[in-house]
C-alpha positions as CSV (number, residue, x, y, z in Angstrom):
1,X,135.7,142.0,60.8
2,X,137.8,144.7,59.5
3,X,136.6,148.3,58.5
4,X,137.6,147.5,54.6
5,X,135.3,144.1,55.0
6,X,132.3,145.5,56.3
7,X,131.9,148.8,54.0
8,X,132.3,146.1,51.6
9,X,129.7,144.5,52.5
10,X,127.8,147.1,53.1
11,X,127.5,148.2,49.5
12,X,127.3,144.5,48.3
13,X,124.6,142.7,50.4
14,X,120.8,143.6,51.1
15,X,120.6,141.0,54.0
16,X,121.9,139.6,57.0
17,X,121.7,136.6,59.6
18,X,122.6,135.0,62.1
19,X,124.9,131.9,62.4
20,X,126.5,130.5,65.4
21,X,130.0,130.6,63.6
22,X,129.3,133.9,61.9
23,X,132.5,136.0,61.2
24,X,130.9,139.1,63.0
25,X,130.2,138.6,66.1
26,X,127.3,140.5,65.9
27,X,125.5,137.6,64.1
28,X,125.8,134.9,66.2
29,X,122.4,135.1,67.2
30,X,121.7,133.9,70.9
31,X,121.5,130.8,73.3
32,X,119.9,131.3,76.4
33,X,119.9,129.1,79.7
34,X,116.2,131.0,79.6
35,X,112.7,128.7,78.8
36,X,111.7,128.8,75.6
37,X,108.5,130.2,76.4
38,X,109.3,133.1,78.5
39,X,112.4,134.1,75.3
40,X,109.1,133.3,72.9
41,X,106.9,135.5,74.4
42,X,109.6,138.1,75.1
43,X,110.7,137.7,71.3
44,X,106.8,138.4,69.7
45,X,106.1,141.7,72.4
46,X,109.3,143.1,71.6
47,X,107.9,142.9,67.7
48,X,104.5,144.1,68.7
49,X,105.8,147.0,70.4
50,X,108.4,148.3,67.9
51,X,107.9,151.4,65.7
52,X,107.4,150.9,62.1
53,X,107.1,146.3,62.9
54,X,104.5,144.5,61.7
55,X,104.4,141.0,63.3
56,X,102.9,138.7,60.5
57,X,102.6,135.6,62.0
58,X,104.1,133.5,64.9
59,X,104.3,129.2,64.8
60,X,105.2,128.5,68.6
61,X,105.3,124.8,67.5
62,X,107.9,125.5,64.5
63,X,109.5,128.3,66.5
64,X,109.0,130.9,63.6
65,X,108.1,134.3,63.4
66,X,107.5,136.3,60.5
67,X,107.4,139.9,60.7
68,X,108.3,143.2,58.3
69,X,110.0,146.3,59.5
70,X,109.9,149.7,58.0
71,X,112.8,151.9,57.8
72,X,112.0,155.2,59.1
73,X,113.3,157.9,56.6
74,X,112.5,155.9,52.9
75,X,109.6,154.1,54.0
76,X,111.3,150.7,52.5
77,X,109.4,147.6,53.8
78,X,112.4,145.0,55.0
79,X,111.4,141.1,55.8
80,X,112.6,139.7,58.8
81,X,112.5,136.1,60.1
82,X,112.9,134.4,63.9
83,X,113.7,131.0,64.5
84,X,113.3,130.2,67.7
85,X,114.3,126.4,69.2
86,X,115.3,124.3,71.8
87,X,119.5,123.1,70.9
88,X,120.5,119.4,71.7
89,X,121.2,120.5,75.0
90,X,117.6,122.0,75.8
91,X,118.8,125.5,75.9
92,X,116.9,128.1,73.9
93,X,118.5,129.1,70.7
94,X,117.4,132.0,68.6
95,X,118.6,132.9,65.1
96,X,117.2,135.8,63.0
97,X,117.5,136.8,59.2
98,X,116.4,140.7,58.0
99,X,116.6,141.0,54.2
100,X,115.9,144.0,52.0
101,X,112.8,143.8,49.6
102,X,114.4,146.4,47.3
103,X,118.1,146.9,45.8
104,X,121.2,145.3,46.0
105,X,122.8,146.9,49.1
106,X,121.1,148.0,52.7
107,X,124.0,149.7,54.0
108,X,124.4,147.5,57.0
109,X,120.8,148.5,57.8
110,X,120.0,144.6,58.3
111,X,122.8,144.3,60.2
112,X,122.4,146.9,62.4
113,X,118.7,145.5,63.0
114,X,120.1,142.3,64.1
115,X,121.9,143.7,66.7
116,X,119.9,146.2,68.1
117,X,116.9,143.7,67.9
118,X,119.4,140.7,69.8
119,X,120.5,143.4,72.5
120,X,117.4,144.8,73.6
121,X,116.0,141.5,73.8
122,X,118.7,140.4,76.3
123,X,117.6,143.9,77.8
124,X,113.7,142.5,77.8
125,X,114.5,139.3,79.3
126,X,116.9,140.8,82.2
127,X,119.1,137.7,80.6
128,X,122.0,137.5,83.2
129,X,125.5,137.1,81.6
130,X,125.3,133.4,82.8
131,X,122.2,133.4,81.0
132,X,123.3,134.2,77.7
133,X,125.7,131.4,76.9
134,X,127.4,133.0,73.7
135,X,127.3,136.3,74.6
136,X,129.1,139.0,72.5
137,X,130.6,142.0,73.3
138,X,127.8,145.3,72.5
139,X,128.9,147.7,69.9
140,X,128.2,150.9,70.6
């Protein structure tokens, strides 16, 4: 995604998520060769211990959680959404949405939650790279 396309939609969009054919490969979202349990449980702590994240509410047997997160300088209240499920070949997907309560453009802020959220989970599981079976390259 070039620079033109992404100030674009920075200024156009108050949401983001994740697709396995997204066009930036930051929204992917993840498949681990990791149980679905152990990426669960990693998934909900990560929430619980993050400044300025509410978890809401957390359906093991739907594979949904439900949580808000608070931008730090404005105080806006975002909503942000985990699926998390087992893919035909009984490997643990997880796919995420963040979306903007207020205005027409985030500024990439959802975005940029995605990412940082996707990449310190690997971090919080100690995923291996053969453990993360469409692994992207980390911005920086």
């Amino acid at each position: 995604m070039g620079l033109i396309e992404r100030l674009l939609r920075g200024v156009t969009t108050n949401h983001a998520e994740t697709a396995p054919s997204a066009k930036d490969r930051r929204l992917r979202g993840r498949t681990y060769a990791i149980s679905f349990d152990r990426v669960w449980n990693a998934a909900c702590a990560q929430i619980e211990g993050a400044r300025g994240w509410q978890l809401l509410e957390a359906d093991d047997q739907a594979g949904l959680i439900g949580a808000t997160a608070t931008t730090p300088v404005f105080r806006f209240v975002d909503d942000v959404s985990l699926q998390i499920t087992l893919d035909e070949n009984a490997q643990t997907r997880v796919d995420m949405t963040s979306r903007s309560r207020k205005g027409k453009a985030d500024l990439g802020t959802n975005l940029r939650r995605i990412d940082r959220f996707m990449r310190r989970l690997d971090r919080n599981l100690d995923a291996q790279p053969e453990q993360i079976l469409d692994a992207v390259v980390p911005t920086q």
